[in-house]
PAVEXZA-763315 format. One record per residue: residue number from 1; x, y, z of N, C-alpha, C in turn; residue in three letters; chain. Coordinates in steps of 0.02 Angstrom, whole numbers, plus 50000, padded with zeros to 5 digits. Each point is the difference from the previous one (the first is absolute). Layout:
<sites>
site num: NUM, n_X: X, n_Y: Y, n_Z: Z, ca_X: X, ca_Y: Y, ca_Z: Z, c_X: X, c_Y: Y, c_Z: Z, residu: ala, chaine: A
...
</sites>
This chain:
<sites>
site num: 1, n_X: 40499, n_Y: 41387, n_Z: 49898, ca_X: 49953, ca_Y: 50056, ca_Z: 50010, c_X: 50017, c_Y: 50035, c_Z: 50066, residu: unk, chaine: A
site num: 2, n_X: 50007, n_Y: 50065, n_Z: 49990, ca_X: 50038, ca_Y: 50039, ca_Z: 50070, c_X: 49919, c_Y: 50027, c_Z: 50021, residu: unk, chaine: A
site num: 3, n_X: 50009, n_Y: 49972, n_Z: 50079, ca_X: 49945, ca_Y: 50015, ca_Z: 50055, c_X: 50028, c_Y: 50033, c_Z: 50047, residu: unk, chaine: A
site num: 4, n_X: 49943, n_Y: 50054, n_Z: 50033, ca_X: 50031, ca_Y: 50025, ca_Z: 50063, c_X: 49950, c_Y: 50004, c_Z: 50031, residu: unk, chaine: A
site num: 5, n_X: 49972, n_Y: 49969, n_Z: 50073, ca_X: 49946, ca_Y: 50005, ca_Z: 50017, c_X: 50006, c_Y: 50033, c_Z: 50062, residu: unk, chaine: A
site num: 6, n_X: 49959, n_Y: 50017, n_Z: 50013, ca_X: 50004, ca_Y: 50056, ca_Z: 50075, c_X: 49935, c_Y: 49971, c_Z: 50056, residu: unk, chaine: A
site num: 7, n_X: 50040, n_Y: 49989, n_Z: 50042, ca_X: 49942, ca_Y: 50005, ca_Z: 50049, c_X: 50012, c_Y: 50008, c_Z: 50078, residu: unk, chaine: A
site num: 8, n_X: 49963, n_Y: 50012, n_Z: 50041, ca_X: 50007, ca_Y: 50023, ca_Z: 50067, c_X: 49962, c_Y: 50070, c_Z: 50011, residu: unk, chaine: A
site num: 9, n_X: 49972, n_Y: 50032, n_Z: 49957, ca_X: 49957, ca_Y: 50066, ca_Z: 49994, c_X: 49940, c_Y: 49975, c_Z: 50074, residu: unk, chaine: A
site num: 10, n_X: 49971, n_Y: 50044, n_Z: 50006, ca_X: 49936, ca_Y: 49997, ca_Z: 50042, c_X: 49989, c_Y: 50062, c_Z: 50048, residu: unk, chaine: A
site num: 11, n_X: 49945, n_Y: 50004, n_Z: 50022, ca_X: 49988, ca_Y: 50052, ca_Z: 50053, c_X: 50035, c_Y: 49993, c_Z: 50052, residu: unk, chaine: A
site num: 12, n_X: 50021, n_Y: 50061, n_Z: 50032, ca_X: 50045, ca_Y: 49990, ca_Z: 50060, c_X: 49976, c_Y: 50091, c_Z: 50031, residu: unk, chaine: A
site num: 13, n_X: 49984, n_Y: 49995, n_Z: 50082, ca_X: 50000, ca_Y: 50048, ca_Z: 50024, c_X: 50093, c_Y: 50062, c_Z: 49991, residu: unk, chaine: A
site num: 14, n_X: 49976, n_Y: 50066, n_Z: 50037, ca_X: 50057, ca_Y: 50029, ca_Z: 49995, c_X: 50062, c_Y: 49956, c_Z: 50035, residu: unk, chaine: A
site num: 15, n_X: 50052, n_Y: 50017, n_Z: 50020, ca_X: 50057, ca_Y: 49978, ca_Z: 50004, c_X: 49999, c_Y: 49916, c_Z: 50025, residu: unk, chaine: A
site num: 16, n_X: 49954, n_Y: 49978, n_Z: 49941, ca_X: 50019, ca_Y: 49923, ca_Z: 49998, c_X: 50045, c_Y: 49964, c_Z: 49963, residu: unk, chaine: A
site num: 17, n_X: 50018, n_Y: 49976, n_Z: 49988, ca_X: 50054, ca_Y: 49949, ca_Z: 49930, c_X: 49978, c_Y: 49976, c_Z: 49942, residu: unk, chaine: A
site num: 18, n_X: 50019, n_Y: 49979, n_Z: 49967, ca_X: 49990, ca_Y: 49951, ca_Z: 49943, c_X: 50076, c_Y: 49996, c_Z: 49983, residu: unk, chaine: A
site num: 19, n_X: 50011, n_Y: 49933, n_Z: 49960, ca_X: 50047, ca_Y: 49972, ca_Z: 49955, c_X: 49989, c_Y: 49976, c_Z: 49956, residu: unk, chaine: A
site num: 20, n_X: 50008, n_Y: 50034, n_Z: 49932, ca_X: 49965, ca_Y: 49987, ca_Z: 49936, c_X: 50056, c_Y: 49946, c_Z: 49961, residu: unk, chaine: A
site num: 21, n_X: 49988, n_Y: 49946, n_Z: 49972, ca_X: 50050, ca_Y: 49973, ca_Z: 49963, c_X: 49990, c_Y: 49994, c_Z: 49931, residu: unk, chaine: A
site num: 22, n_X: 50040, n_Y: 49981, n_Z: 49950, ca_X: 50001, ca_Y: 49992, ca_Z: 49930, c_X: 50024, c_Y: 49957, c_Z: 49988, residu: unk, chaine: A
site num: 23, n_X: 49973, n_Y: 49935, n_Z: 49960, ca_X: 50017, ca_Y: 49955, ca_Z: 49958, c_X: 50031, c_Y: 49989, c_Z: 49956, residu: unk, chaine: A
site num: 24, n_X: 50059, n_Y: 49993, n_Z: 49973, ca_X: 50016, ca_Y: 50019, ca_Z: 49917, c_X: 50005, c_Y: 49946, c_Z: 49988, residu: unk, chaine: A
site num: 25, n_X: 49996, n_Y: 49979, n_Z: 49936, ca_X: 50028, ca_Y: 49936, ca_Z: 49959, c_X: 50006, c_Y: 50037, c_Z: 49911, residu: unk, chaine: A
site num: 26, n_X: 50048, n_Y: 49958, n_Z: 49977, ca_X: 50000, ca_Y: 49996, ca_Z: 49924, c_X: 50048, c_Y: 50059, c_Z: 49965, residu: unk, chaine: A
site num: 27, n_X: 50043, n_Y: 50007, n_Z: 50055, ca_X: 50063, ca_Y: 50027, ca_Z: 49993, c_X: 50069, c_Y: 49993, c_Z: 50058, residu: unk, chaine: A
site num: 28, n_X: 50030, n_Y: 50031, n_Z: 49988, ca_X: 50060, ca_Y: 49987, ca_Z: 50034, c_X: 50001, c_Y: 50062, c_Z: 50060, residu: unk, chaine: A
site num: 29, n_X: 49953, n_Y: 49971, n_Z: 50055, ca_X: 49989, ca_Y: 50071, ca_Z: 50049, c_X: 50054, c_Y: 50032, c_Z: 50031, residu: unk, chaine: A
site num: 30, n_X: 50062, n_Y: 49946, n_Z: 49998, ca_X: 50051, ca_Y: 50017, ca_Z: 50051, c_X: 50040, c_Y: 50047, c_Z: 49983, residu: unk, chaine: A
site num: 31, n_X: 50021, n_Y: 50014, n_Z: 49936, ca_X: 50019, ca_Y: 50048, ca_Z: 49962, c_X: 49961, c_Y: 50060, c_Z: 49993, residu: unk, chaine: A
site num: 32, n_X: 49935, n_Y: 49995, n_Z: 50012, ca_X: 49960, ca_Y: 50061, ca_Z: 50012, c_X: 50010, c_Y: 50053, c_Z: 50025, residu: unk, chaine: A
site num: 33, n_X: 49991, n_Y: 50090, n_Z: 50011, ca_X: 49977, ca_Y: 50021, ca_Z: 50050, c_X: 49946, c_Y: 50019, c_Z: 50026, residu: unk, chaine: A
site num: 34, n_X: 49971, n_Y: 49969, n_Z: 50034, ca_X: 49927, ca_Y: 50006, ca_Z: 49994, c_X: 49962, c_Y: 50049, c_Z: 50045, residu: unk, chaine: A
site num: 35, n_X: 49949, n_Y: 50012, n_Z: 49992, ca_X: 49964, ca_Y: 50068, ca_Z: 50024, c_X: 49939, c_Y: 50000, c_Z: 50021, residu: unk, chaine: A
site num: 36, n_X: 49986, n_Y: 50043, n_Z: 50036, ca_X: 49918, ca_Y: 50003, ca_Z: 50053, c_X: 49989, c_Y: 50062, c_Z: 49970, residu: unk, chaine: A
site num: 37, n_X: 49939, n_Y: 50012, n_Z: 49956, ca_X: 49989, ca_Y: 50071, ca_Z: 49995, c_X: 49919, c_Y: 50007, c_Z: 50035, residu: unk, chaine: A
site num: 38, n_X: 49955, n_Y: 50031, n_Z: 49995, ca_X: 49938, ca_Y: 50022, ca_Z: 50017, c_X: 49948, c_Y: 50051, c_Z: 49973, residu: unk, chaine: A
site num: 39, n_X: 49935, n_Y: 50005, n_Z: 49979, ca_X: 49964, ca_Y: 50041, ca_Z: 49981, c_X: 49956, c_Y: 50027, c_Z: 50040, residu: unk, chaine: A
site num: 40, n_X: 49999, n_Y: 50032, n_Z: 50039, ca_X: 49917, ca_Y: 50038, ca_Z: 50027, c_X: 49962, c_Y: 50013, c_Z: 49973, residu: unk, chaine: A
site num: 41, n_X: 49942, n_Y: 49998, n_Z: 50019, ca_X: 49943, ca_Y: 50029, ca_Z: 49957, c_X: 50019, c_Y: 50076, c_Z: 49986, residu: unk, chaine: A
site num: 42, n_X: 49990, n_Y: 50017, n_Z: 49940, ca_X: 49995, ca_Y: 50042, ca_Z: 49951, c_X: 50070, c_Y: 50049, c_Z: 49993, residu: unk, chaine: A
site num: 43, n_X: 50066, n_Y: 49933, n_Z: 50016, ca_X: 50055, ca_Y: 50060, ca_Z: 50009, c_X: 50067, c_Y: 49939, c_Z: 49952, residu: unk, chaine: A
site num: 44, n_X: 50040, n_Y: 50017, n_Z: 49981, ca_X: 50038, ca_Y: 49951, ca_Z: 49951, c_X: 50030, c_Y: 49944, c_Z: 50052, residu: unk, chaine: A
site num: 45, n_X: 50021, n_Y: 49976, n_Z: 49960, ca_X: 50048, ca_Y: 49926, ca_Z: 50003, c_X: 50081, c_Y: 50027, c_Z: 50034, residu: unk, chaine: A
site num: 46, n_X: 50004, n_Y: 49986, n_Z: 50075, ca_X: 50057, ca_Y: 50009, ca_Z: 50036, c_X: 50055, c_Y: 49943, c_Z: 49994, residu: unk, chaine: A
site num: 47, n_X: 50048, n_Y: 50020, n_Z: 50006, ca_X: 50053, ca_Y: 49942, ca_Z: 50017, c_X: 50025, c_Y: 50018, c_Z: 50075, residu: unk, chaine: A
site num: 48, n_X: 49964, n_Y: 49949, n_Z: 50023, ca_X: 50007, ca_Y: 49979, ca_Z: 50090, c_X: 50072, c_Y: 49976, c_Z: 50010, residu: unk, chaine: A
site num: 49, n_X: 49995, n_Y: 49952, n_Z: 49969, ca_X: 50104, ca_Y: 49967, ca_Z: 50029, c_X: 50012, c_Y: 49958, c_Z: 49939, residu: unk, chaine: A
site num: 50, n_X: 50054, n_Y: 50001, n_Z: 50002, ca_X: 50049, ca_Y: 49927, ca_Z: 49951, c_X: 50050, c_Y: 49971, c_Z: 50040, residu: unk, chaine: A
site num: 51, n_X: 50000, n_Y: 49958, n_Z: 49977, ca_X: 50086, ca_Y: 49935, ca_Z: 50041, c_X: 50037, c_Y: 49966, c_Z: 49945, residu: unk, chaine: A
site num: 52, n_X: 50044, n_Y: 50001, n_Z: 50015, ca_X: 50037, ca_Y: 49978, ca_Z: 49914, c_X: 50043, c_Y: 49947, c_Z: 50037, residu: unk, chaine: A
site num: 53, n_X: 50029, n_Y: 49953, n_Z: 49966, ca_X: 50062, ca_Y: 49956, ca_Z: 50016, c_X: 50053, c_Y: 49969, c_Z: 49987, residu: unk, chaine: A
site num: 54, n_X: 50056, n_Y: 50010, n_Z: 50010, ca_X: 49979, ca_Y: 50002, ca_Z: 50072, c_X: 49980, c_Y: 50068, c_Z: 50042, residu: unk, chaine: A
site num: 55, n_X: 49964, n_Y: 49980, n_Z: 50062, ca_X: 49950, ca_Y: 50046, ca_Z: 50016, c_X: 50035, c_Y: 50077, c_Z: 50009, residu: unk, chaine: A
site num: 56, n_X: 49962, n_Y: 50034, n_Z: 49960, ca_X: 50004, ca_Y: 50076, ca_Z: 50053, c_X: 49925, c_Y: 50014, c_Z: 49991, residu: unk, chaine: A
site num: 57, n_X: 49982, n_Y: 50022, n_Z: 50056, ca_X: 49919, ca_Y: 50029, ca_Z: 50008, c_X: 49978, c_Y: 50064, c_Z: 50034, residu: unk, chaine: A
site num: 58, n_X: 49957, n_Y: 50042, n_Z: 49948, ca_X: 49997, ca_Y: 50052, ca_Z: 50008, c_X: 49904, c_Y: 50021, c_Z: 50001, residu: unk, chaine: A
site num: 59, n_X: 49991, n_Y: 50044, n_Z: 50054, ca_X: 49940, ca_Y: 50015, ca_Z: 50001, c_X: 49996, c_Y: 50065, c_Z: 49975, residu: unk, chaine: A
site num: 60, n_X: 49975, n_Y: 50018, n_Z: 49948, ca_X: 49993, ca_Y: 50053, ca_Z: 49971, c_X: 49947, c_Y: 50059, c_Z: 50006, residu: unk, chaine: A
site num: 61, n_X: 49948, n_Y: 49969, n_Z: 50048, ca_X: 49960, ca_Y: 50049, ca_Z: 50029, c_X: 50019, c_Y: 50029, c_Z: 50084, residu: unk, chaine: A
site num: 62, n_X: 50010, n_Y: 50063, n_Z: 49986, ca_X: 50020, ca_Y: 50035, ca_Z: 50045, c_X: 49954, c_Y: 49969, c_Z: 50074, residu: unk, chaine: A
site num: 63, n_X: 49939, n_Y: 50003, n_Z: 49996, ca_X: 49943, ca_Y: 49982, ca_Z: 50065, c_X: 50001, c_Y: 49940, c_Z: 50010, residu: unk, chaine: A
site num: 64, n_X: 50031, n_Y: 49943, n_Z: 49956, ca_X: 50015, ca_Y: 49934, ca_Z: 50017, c_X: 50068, c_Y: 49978, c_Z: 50036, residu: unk, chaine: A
site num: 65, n_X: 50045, n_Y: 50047, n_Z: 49989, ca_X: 50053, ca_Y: 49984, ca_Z: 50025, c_X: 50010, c_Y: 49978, c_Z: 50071, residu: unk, chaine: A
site num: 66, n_X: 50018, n_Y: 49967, n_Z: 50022, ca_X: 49992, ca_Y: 49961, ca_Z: 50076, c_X: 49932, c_Y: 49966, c_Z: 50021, residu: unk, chaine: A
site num: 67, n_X: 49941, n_Y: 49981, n_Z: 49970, ca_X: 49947, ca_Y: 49970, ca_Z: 49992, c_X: 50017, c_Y: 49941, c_Z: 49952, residu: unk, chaine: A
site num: 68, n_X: 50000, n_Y: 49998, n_Z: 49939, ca_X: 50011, ca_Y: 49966, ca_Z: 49950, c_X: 50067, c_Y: 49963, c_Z: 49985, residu: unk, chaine: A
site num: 69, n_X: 50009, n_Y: 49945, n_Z: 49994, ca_X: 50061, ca_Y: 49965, ca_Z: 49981, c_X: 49988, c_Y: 49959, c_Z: 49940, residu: unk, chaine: A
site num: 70, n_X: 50035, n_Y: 49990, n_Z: 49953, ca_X: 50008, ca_Y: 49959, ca_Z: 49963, c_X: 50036, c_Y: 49952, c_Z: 49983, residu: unk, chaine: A
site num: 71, n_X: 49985, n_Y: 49914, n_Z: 49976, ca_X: 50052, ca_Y: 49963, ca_Z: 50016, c_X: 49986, c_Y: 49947, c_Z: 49944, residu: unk, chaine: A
site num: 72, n_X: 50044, n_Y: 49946, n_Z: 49986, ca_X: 49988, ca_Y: 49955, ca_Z: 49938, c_X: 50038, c_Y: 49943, c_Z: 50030, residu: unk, chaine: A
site num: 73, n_X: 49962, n_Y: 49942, n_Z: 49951, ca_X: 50029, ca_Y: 49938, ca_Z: 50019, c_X: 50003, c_Y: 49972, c_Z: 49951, residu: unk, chaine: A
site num: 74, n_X: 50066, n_Y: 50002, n_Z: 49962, ca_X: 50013, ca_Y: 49980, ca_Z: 49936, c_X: 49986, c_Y: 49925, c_Z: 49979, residu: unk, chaine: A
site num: 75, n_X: 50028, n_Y: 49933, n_Z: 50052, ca_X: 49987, ca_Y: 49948, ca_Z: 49997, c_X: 49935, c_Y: 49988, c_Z: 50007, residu: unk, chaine: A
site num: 76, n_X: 49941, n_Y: 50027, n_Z: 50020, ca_X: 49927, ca_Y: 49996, ca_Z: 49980, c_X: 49981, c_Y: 50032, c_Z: 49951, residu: unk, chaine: A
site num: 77, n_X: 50035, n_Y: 50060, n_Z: 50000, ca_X: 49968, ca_Y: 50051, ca_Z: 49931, c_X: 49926, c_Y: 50018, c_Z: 50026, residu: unk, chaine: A
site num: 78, n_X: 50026, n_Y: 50063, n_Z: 50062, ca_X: 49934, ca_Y: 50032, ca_Z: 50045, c_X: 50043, c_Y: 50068, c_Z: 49988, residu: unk, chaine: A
site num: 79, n_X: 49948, n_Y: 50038, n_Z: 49998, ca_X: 50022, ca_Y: 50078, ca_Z: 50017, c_X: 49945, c_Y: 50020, c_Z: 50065, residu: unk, chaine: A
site num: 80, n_X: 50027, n_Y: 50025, n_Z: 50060, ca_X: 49959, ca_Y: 50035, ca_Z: 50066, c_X: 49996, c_Y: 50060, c_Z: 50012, residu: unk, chaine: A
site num: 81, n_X: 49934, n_Y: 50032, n_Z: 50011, ca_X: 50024, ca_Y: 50060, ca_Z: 50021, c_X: 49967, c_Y: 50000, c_Z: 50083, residu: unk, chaine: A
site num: 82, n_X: 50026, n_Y: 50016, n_Z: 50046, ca_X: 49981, ca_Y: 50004, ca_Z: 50092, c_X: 49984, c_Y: 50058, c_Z: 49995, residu: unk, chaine: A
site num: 83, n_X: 49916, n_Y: 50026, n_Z: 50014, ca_X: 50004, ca_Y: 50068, ca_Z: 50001, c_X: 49975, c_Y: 49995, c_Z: 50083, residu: unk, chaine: A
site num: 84, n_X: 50016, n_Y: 50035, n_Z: 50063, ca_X: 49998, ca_Y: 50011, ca_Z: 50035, c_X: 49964, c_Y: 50080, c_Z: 49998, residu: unk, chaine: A
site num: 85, n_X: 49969, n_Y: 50021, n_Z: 50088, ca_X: 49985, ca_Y: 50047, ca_Z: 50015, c_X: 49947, c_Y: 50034, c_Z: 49933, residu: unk, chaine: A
site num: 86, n_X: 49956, n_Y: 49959, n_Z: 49971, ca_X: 49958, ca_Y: 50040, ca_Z: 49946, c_X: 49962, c_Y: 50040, c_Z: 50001, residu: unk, chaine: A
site num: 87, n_X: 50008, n_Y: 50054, n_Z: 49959, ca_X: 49949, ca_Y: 50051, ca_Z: 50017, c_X: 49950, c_Y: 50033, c_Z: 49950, residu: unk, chaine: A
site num: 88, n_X: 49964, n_Y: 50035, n_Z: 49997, ca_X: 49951, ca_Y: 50003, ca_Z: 49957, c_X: 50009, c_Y: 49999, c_Z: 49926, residu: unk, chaine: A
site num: 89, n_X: 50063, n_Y: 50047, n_Z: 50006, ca_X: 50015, ca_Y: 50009, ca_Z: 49912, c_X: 50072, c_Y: 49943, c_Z: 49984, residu: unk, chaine: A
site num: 90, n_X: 49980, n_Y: 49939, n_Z: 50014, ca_X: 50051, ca_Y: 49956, ca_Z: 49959, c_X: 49936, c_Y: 49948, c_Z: 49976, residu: unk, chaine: A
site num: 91, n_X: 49935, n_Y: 50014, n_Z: 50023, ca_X: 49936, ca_Y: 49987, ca_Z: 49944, c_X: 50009, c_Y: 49982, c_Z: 49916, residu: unk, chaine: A
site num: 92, n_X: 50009, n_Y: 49956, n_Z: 49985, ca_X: 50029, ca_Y: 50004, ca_Z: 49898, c_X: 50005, c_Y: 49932, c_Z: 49990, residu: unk, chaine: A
site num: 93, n_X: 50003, n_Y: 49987, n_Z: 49952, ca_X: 50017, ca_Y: 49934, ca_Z: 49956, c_X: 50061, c_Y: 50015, c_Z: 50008, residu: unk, chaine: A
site num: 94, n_X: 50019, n_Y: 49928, n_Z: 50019, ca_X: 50092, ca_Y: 49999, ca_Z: 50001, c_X: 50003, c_Y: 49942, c_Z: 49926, residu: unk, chaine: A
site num: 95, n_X: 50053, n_Y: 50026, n_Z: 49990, ca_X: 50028, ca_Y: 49970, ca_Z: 49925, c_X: 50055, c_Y: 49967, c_Z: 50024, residu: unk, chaine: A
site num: 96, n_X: 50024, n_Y: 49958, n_Z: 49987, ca_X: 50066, ca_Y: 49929, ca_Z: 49982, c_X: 50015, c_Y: 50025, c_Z: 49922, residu: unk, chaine: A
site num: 97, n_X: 50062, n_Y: 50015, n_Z: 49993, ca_X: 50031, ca_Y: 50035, ca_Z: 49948, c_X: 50090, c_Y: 49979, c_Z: 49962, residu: unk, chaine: A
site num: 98, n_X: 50000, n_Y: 49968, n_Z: 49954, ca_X: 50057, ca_Y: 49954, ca_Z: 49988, c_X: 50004, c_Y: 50040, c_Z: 49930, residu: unk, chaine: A
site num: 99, n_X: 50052, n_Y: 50047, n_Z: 49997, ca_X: 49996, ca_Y: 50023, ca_Z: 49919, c_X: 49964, c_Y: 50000, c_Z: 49979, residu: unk, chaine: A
site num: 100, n_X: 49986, n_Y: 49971, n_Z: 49911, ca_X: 49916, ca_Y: 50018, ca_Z: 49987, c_X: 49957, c_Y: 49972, c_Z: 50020, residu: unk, chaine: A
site num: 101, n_X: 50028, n_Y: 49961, n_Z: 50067, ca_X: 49957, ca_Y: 49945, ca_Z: 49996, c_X: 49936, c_Y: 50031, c_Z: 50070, residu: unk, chaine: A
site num: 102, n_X: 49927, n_Y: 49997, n_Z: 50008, ca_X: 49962, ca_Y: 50014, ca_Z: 50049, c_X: 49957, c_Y: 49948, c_Z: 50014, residu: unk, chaine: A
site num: 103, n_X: 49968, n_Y: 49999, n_Z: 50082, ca_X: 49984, ca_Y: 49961, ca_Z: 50015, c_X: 49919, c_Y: 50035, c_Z: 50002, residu: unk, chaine: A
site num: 104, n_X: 49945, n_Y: 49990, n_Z: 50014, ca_X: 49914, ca_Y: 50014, ca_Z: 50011, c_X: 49999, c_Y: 50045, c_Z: 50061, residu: unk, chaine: A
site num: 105, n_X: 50038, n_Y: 49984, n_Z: 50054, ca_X: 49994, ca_Y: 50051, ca_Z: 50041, c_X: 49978, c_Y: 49955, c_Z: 50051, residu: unk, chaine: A
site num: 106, n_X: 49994, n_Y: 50044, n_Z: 50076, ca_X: 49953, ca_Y: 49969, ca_Z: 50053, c_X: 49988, c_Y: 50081, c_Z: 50043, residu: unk, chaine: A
site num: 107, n_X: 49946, n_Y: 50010, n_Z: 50033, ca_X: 49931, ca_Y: 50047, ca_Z: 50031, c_X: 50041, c_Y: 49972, c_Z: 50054, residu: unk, chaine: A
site num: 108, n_X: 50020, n_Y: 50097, n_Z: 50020, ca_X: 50005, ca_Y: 50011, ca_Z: 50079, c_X: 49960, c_Y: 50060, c_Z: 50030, residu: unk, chaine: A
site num: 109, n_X: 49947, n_Y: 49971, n_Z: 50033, ca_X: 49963, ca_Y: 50048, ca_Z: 50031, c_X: 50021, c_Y: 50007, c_Z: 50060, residu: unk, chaine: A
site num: 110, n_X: 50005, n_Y: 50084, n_Z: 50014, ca_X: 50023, ca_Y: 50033, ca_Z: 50066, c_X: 49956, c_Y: 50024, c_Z: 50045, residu: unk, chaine: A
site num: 111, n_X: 49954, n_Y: 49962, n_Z: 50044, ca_X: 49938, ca_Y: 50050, ca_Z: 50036, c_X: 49987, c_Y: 49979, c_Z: 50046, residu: unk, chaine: A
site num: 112, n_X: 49960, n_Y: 50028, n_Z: 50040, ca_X: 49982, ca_Y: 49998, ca_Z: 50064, c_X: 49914, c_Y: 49982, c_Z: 50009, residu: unk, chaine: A
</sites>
């Protein structure tokens, strides 16, 4: 049974941190390329970054670029995303994203 669980979400003032991680099991993650996407309230489903491997990693949101890193640890089978410097509008459900495969999400609130 393929799982992807997400967690590390929570409230965090403006340019505070979080490091969100993802769990996978019940496939072969290492072969994966796996992906961070995100939803805001009332706006679609972004693709934040992917890392494939062996690794190349790419942040695909322009306002994340140099804030956000993404990274994997195949021998655990974790996907990370480091978001640094946060600011109001990276607010969204972040998604853990493996082909068809999706994870529930985890709540990042951005406020002051």
């Amino acid at each position: 049974q393929v799982q992807l669980v997400e967690s590390g979400g929570g409230l965090v003032q403006p340019g505070g941190s979080l490091r969100l991680s993802c769990a996978a099991s019940g496939f072969t993650f290492s072969t994966y390329i796996m992906k961070w996407f995100r939803q805001a309230p009332g706006k679609e489903r972004e693709l934040v970054a992917s890392i494939g491997s062996p690794s190349f990693a790419i942040i695909h949101v322009d306002s994340a670029k140099g804030r956000f890193t993404i990274s994997r640890d195949n021998a655990k089978k974790m996907l990370y995303l480091q978001m640094n410097i946060l600011k109001f509008e990276d607010t969204a459900v972040y998604y853990c994203n493996a082909g068809e495969y999706w994870g529930k999400g985890t709540v990042v609130t951005v406020s002051s």
